[in-house]
C-alpha positions in Angstrom: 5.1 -2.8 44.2 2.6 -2.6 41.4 2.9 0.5 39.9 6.9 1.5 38.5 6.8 5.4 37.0 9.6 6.1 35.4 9.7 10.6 35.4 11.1 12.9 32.2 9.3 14.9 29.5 8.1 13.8 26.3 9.2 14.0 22.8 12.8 13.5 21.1 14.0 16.7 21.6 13.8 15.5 25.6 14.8 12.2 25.0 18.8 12.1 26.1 18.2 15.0 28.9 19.7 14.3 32.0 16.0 14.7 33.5 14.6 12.0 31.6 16.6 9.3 33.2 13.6 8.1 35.2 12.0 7.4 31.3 15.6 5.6 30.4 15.1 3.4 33.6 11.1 2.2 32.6 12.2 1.9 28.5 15.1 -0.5 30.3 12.8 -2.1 32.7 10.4 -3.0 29.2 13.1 -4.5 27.2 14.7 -6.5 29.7 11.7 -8.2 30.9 9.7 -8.1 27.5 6.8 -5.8 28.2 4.5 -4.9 24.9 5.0 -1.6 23.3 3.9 1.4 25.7 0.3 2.9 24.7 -1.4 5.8 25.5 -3.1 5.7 28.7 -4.0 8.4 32.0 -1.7 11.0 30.7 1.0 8.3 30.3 2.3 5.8 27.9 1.6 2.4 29.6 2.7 -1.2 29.3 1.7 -3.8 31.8 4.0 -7.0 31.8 5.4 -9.2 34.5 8.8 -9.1 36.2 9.2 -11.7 39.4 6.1 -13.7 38.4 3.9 -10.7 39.3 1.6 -8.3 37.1 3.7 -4.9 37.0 2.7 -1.8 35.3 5.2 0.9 34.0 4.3 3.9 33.6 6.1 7.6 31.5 3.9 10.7 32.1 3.2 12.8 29.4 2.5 15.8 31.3 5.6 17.4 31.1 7.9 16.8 34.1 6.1 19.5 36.2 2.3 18.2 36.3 3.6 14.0 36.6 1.2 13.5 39.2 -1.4 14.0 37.1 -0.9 10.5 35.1 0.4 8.8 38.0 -2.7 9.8 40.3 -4.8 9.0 37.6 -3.3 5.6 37.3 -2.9 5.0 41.1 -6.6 5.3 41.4 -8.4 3.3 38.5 -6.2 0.7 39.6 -6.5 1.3 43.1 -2.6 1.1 44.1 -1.8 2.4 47.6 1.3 5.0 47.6 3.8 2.1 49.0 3.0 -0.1 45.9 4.7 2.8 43.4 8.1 3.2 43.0 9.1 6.3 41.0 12.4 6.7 39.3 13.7 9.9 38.9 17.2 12.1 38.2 18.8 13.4 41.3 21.5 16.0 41.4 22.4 16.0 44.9 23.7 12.6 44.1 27.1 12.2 42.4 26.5 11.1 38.6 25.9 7.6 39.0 25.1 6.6 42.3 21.8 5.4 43.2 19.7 5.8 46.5 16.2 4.2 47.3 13.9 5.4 50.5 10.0 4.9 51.0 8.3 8.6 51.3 10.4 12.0 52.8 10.6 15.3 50.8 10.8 16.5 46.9 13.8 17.9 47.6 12.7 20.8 45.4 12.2 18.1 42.4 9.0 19.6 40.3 8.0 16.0 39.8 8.0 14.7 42.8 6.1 17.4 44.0 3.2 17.1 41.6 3.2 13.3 42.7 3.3 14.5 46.7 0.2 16.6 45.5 -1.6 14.0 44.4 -1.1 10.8 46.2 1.1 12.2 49.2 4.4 11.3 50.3 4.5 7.8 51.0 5.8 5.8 47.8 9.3 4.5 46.5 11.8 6.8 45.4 14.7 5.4 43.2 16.9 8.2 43.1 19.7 8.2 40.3 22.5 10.6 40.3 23.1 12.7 37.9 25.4 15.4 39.4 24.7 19.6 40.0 26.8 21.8 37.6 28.2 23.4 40.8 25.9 26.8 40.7 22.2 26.9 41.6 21.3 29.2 38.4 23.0 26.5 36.0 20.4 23.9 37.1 17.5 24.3 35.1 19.8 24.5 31.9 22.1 21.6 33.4 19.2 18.7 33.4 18.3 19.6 30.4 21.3 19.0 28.6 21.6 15.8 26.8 23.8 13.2 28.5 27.1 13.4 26.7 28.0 9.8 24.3 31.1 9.2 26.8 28.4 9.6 29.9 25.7 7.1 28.3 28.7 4.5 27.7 30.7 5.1 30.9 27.9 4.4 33.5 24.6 6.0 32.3 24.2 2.5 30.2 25.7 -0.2 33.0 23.5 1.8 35.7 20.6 1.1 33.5 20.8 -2.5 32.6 21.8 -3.1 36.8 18.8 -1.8 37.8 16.5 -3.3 35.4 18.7 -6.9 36.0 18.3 -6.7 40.1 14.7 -4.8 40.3 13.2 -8.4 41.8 15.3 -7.4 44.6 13.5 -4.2 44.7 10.4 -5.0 44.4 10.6 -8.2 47.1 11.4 -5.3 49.1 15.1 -5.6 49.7 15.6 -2.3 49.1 19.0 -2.1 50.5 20.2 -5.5 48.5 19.1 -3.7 45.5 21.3 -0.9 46.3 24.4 -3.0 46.7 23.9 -5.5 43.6 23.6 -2.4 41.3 26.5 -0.5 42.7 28.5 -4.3 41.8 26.9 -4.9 38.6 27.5 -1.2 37.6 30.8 -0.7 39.0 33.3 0.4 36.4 36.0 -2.5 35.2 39.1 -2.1 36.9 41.6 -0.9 34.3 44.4 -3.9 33.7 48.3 -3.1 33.6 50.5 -4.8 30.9 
């Protein structure tokens, strides 16, 4: 996996959105592993660095969540990376807030991202799904992922989630997707409160 694309939209105002989780995961990803600053590049910001003793690139779109495909088919094909080399990281609110799924290819699930992405280099790359939870009513959704994650949120698992998946990606990208999974849900798992 040579290409990791991290999804949200740009600018401060977006910056703490629920959405832009997948651009929390790839700032993560840089500082953990030491990657230079991202620069603009394809649509994207772009930083190219190593993680596991291999050349990785990470990538934010600029586009604007809806048109991501864009900078990541741009990318994909001046570097010539096949849809199973790119893992995309993305908010999901079918998934409880903080839980965290991977699977190789399937459907958008109505996510405007991954549907620009499915447009422009098909189905058949990485998903890393985090969960970010569904206000309960399908008109509060568009207004729901882009609230900003509250402080207590952020601290409580948003935070731990991140650093776990940035710690354990070798795992993922060796391709034990399903060891990733469980070594994040450990490393993230909240501390068991202590009596007196």
């Amino acid at each position: 996996m040579r290409l990791l694309v991290g999804l949200g939209n740009p600018g401060s105002h977006y910056a703490r959105n629920r959405h832009n989780i997948g651009f929390m995961a790839a700032d993560a990803i840089a500082r953990v592993y030491g990657f230079p600053a991202f620069r603009a590049r394809f649509k994207g910001v772009l930083a190219e660095g190593s993680v596991a003793g291999k050349k990785r690139i990470l990538l934010k779109p600029q586009t604007f969540m809806n048109d991501s495909g864009e900078s990541v088919g741009a990318v994909a094909r001046f570097f010539r990376i096949a849809p199973d080399e790119i893992v995309v990281f993305h908010d999901e609110i079918d998934l409880k807030p903080g839980k965290l799924r991977v699977k190789l290819g399937g459907g958008n699930a109505g996510h405007n991202g991954l549907r620009s992405i499915d447009r422009e280099i098909g189905r058949d790359y990485w998903r890393v799904r985090f969960g970010i939870g569904h206000p309960g009513v399908k008109e509060l959704v568009y207004p729901y992922v882009l609230q900003d994650f509250p402080r207590e949120e952020i601290e409580e698992w948003v935070g731990p989630l991140l650093e776990s998946v940035a710690q354990t990606l070798p795992l993922l990208l060796s391709g034990a997707a399903d060891a990733f999974m469980s070594e994040v849900a450990r490393l993230s798992a909240p501390e068991p409160e202590t009596g007196d």
